[in-house]
Backbone bond lengths (Angstrom), bond angles and torsions (degrees), N, CA, C in turn:
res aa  C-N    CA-C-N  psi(-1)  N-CA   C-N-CA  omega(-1)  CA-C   N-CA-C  phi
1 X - - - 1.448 - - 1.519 110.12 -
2 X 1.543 130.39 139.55 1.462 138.32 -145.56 1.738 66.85 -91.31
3 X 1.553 117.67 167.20 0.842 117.20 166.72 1.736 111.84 -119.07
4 X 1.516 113.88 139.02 1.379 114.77 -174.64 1.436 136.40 -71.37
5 X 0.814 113.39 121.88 1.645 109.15 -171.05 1.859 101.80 -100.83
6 X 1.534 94.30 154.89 1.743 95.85 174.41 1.689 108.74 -115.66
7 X 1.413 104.75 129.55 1.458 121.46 -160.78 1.822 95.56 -41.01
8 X 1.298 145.14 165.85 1.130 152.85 -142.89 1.813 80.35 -123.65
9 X 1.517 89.13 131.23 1.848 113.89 -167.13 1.455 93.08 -118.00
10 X 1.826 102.05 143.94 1.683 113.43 178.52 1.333 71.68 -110.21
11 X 2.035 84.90 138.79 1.811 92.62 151.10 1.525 130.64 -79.69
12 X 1.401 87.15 152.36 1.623 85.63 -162.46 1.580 107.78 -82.41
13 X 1.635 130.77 13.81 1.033 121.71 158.50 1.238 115.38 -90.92
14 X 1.410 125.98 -21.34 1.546 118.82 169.71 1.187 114.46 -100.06
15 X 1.405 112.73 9.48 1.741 102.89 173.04 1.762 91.77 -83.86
16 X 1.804 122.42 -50.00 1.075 130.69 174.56 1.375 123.05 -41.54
17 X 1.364 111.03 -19.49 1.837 112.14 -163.67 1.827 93.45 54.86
18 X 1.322 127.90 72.35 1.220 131.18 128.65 1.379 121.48 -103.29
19 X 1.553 97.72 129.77 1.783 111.13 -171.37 1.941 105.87 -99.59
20 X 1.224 103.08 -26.82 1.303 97.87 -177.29 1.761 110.99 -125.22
21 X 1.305 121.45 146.52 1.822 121.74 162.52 1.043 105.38 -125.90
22 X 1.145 113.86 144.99 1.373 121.80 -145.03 1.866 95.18 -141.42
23 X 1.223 113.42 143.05 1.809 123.90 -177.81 1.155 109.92 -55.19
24 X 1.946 103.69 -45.32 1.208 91.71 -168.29 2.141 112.77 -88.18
25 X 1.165 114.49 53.94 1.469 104.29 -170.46 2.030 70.21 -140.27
26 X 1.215 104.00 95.20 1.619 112.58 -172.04 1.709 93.55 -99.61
27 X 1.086 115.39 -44.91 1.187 111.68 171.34 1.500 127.57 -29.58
28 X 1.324 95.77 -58.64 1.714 108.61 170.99 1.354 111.84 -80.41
29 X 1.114 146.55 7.90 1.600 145.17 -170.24 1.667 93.09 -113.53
30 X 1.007 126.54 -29.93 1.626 128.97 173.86 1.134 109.59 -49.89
31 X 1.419 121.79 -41.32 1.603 138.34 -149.14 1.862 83.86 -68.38
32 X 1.398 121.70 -37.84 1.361 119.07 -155.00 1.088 88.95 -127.08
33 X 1.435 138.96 63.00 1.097 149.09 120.15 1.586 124.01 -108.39
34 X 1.160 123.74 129.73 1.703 131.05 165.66 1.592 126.46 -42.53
35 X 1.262 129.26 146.36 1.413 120.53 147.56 1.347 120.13 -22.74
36 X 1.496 118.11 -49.09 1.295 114.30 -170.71 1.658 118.52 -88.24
37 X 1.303 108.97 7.81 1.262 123.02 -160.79 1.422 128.72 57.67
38 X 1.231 116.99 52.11 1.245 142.14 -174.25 1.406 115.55 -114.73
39 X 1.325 126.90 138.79 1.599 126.28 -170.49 1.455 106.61 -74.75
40 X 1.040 116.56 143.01 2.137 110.69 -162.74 2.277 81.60 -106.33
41 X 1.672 76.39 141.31 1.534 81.55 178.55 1.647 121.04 -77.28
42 X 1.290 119.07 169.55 1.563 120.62 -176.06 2.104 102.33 -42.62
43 X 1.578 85.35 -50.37 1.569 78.62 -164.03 1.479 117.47 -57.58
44 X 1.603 131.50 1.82 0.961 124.80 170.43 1.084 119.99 -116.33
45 X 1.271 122.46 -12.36 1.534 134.29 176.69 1.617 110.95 -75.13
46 X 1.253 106.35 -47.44 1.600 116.95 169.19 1.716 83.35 103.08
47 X 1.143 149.36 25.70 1.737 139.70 169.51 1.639 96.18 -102.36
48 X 2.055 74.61 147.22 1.993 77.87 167.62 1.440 128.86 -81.73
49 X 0.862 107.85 -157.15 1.504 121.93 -165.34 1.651 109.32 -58.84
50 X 1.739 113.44 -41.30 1.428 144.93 167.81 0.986 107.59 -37.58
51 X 1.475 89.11 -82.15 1.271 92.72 -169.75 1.500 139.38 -81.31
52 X 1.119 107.64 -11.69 1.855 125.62 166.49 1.706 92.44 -64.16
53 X 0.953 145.59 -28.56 1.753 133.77 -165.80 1.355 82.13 -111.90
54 X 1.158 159.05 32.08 1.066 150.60 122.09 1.326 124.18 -97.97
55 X 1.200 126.65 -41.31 1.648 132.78 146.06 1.245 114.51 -59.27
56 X 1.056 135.47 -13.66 1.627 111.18 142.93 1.617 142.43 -95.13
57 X 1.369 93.53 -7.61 1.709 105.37 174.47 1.289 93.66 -85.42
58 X 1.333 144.68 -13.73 1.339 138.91 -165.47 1.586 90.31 -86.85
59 X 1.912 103.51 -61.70 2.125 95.21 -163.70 1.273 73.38 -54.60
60 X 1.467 170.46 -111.47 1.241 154.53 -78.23 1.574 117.37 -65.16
61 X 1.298 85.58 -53.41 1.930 96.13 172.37 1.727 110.84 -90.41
62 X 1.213 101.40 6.25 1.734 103.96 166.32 1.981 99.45 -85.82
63 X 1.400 111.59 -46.83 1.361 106.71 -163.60 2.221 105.38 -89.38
64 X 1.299 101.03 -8.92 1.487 105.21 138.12 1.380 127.06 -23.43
65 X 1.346 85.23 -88.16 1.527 114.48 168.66 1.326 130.41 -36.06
66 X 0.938 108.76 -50.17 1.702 121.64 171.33 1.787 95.31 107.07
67 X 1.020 110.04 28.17 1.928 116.57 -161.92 2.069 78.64 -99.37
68 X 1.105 149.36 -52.81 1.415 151.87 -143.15 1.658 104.20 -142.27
69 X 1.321 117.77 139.11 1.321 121.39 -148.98 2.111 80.46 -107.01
70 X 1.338 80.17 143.53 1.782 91.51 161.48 1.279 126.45 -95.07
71 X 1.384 126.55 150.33 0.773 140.37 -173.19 2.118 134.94 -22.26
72 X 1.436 92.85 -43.49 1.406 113.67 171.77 1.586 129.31 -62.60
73 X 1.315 80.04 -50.57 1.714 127.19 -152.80 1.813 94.40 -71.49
């Protein structure tokens, strides 16, 4: 079986010129969260390296907050 590749994704924070993500913009931190409430990795999100370790310390200090539900819960 050929194996599938997924067409090569710009992130949409540096296509945007966004410099900062921020906890409280929960709206957008959902986008990179799972059904199961799990952080979705770069390769599916289409973000770089940057910004994926910044979108996840953010849902982190979003579910701090009590702003994004964890995983269990």
């Amino acid at each position: 079986m050929p194996i599938k590749r997924q067409p090569n994704t710009v992130c949409i924070f540096c296509q945007e010129g966004v410099d900062e993500v921020t906890f409280r913009d929960y709206e957008v931190l959902r986008k990179f969260i799972s059904g199961q409430k799990k952080i979705l990795p770069r390769k599916k999100t289409g973000s770089c390296s940057r910004h994926q370790r910044k979108i996840s310390r953010e849902i982190k200090r979003a579910r701090e907050m009590g702003l994004l539900r964890y995983r269990g819960m």
